[in-house]
C-alpha positions in Angstrom: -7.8 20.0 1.4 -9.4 21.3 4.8 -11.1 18.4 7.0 -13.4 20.3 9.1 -16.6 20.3 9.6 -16.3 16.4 7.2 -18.4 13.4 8.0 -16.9 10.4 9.3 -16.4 9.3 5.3 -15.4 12.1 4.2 -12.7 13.2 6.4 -11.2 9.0 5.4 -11.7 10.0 1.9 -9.4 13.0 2.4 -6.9 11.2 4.7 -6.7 8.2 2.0 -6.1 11.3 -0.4 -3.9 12.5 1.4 -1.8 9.3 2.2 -2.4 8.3 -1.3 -2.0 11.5 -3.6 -0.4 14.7 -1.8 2.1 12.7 0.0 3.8 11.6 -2.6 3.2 14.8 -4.4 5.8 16.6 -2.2 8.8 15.0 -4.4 7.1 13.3 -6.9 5.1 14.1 -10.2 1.9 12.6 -9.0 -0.2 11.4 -12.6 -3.9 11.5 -10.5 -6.9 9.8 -13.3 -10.7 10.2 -12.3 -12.1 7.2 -13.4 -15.4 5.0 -13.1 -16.2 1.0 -13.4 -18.9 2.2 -16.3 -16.8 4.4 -17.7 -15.6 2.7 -21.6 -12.9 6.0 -22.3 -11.4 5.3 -18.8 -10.6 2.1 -19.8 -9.4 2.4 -23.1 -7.2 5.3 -21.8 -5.7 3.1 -18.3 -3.2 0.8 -20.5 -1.9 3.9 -21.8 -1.5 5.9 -18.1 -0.4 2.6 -16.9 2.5 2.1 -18.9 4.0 5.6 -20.2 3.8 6.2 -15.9 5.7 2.6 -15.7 8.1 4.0 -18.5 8.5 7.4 -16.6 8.8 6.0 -13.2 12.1 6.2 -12.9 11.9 10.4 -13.5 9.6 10.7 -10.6 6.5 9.9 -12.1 4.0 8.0 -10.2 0.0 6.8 -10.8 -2.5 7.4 -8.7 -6.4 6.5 -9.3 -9.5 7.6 -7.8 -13.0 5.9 -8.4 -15.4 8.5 -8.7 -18.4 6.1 -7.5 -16.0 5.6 -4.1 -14.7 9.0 -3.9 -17.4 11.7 -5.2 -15.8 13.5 -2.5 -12.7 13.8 -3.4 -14.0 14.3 -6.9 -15.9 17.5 -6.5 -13.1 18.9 -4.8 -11.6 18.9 -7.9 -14.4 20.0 -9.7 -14.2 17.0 -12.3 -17.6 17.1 -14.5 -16.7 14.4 -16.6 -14.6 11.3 -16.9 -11.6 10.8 -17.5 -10.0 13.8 -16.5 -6.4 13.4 -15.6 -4.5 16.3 -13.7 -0.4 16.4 -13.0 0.0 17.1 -9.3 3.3 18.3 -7.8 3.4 19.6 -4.0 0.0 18.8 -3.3 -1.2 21.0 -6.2 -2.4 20.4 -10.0 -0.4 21.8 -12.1 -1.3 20.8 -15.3 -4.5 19.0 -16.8 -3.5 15.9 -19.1 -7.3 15.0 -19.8 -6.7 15.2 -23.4 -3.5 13.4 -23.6 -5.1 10.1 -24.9 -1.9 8.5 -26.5 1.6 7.4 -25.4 3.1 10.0 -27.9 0.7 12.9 -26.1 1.3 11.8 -22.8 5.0 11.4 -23.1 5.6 14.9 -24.1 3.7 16.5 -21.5 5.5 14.6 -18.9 8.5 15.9 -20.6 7.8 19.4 -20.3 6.4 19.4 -16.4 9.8 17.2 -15.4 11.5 20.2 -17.0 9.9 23.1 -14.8 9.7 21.0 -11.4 12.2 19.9 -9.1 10.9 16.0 -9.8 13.0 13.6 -7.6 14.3 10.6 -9.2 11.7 7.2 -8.4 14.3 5.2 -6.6 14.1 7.9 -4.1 10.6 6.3 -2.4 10.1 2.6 -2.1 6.5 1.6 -3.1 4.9 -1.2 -1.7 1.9 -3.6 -3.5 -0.9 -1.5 -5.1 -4.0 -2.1 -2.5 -6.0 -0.5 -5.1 -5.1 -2.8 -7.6 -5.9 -5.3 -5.5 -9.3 -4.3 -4.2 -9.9 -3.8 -8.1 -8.6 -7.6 -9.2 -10.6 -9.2 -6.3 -13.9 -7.6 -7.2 -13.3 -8.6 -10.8 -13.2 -12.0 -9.2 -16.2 -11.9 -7.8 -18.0 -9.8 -11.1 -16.9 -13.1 -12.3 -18.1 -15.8 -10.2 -14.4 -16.5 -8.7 -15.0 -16.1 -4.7 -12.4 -18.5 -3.5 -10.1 -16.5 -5.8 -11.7 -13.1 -4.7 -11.4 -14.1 -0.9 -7.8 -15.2 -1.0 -7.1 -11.6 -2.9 -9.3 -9.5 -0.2 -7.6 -11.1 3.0 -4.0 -10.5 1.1 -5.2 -7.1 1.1 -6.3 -7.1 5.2 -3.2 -8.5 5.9 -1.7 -5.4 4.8 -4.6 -2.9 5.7 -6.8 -4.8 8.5 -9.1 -1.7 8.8 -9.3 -1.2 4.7 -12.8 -0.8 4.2 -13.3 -1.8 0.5 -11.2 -5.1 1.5 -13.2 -6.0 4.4 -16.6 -5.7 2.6 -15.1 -7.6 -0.6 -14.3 -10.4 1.8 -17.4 -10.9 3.3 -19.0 -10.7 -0.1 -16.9 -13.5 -1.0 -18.0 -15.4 2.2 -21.4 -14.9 1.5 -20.9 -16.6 -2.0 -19.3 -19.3 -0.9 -22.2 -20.0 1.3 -20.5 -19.0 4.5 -23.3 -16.8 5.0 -23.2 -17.0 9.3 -19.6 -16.3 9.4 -19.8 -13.6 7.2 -22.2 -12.1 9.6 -20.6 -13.0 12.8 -17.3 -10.5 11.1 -20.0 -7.6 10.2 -21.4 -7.9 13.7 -18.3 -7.3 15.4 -17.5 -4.6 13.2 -17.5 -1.0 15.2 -20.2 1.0 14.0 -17.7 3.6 12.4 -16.8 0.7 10.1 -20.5 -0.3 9.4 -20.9 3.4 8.5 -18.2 3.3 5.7 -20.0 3.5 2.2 -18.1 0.0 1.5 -19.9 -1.7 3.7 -23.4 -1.0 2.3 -23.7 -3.5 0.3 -22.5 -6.1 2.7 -24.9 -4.8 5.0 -28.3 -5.2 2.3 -27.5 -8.8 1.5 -26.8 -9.9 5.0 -30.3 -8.0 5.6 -31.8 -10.6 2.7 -29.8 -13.7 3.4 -31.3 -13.0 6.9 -34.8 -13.5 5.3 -34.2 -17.1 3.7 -37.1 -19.1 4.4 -37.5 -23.0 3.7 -39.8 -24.2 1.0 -42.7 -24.8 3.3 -42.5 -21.0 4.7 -42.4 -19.9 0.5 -45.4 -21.7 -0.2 -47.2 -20.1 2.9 -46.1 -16.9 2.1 -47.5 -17.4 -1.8 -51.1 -18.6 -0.4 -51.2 -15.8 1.8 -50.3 -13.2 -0.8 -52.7 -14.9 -2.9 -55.6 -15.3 -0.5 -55.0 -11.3 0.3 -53.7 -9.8 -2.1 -53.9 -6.5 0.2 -51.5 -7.9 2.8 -48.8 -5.5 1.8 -46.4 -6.8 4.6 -46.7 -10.7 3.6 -46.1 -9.4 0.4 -43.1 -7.7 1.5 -41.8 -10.9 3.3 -42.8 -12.7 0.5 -40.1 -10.3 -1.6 -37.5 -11.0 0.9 -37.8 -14.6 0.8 -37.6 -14.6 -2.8 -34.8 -12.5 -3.5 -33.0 -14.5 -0.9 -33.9 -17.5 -2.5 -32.0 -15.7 -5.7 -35.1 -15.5 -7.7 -34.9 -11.3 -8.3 -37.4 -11.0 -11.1 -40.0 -12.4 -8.2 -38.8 -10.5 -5.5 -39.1 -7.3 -7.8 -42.5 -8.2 -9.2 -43.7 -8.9 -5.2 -42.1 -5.0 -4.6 -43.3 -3.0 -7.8 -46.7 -4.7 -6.9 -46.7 -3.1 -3.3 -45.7 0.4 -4.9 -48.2 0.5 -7.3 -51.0 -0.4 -5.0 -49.9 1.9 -2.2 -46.6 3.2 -2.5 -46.5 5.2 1.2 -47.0 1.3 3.1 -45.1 1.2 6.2 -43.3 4.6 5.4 -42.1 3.3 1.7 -40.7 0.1 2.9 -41.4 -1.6 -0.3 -39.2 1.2 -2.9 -36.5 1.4 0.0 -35.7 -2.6 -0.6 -35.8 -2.4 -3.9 -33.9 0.5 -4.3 -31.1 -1.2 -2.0 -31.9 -4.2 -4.1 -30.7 -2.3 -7.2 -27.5 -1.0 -5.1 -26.6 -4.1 -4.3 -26.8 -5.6 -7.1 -25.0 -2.8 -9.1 -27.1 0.3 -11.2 -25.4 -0.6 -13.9 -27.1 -4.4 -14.0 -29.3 -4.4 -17.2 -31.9 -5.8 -14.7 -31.4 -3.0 -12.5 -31.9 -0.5 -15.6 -35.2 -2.4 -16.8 -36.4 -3.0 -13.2 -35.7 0.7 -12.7 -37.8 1.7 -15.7 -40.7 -0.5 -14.6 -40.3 1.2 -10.8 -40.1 4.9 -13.1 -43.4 3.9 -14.8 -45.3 3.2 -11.7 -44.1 6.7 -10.2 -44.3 8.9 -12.8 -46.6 6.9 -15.7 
């Protein structure tokens, strides 16, 4: 997989593929699943990749997963158009497409017949460390489910492993920021080099810091209201006002502040008002049923 000519995320997506994935392709029977968060197939299929590669792993068979959403890169590299799709790699190159092997039974034989036509060497040949993946995955489940003193011990396990793993660093200071360590999770960010602030992992951590920053005491709120209310045309107290709110955690204000700035002029200050709530929407996740109702609401204004 050629590197030039990459961005900066692009080329790490490649080396982490290639760390990952072909590396361990050159002696081993690499099972490689395209998967998504969203995606219900993907999951129902995972206990089954999970365990006949467990079962086979002493053949030479090894799983490797890559998140669509994290690695669209990597992803249309290998042309995948839907999800799952599931390929056999061997010496860096697929060489057979297991997509619609969706049961133990299925799985098994193919994995019989490809150990049969490569030179597969046996899996006590590489010693494998923890899965960092499977980490990064059980510590955002934490936080998914309101767990950030579990999600932060899981995330700086992870950095004491990988200190410049990019998914890691950003889960941690998620989890600092909902613990209320809001100023030390910003203190990390800011000494972050600005290769690292570029890294799509980090985006998130970098809109919420952007709207904790905007946290106002009640007194300032109230201002902000009567102003709005008083001038209803005062697109950038309006705008403040959205801040405030949705760093005060009440969204459905913030939004309501935002949509109304769109729909009375939705060029103000170069867009201002649909670029927050767009990153609004990524940081809370697209797949949010707020985010898909605000969405529609923002889609009515647009296009209506």
């Amino acid at each position: 997989m050629a590197s030039m000519g990459l961005t900066t995320a692009e080329q790490k997506a490649v080396e982490a593929f290639r760390r990952d994935v072909v590396d361990p392709s050159m002696t081993k029977l690499v099972v490689l699943d395209f998967w998504a968060e969203w995606c219900g197939p993907c999951k129902q299929l995972t206990p089954v990749l999970e365990k006949v590669c467990a079962d086979y792993a002493d053949k030479g068979v090894v799983l490797a997963k890559v998140d669509v959403d994290a690695n669209a890169f990597i992803a249309a590299q290998f042309q995948v158009r839907s999800i799952p799709t599931v390929y056999a790699l061997f010496q860096g190159q697929p060489v057979a497409d297991l997509t619609n092997a969706r049961t133990e039974a299925q799985l098994s034989a193919m994995l019989d017949q490809l150990l049969t036509k490569f030179p597969v060497e046996a899996g006590d040949a590489v010693e494998t460390g923890p899965d960092l993946g499977a980490m990064v995955e059980a510590g955002s489940a934490a936080l998914a489910q309101d767990a950030p003193e579990q999600a932060y011990a899981i995330f700086t396990d992870v950095l004491a492993l990988e200190p410049d793993r990019a998914d890691a660093l950003s889960g941690m200071l998620q989890a600092l920021m909902a613990l209320d360590r809001k100023d030390e999770a910003a203190a990390i960010y800011a000494s972050l080099s600005d290769e690292m602030k570029a890294d799509a992992a980090m985006e998130k951590v970098s809109i919420m810091l952007t709207i904790a920053a905007e946290a106002r005491d009640p007194e300032e709120l109230a201002s902000l209201r009567k102003a709005v209310a008083a001038n209803p045309d005062d697109h950038a107290a309006r705008f403040d006002l959205a801040n405030a709110l949705m760093a005060a955690g009440d969204r459905d204000g913030a939004a309501e502040a935002l949509l109304a700035t769109i729909a009375a002029d939705r060029d103000w200050n170069e867009g201002a008002a649909r670029a927050r709530l767009l990153e609004i929407f990524g940081m809370i996740g697209l797949e949010d049923p707020w985010v898909s109702a605000t969405r529609r609401k923002l889609s009515a204004i647009l296009f209506g």
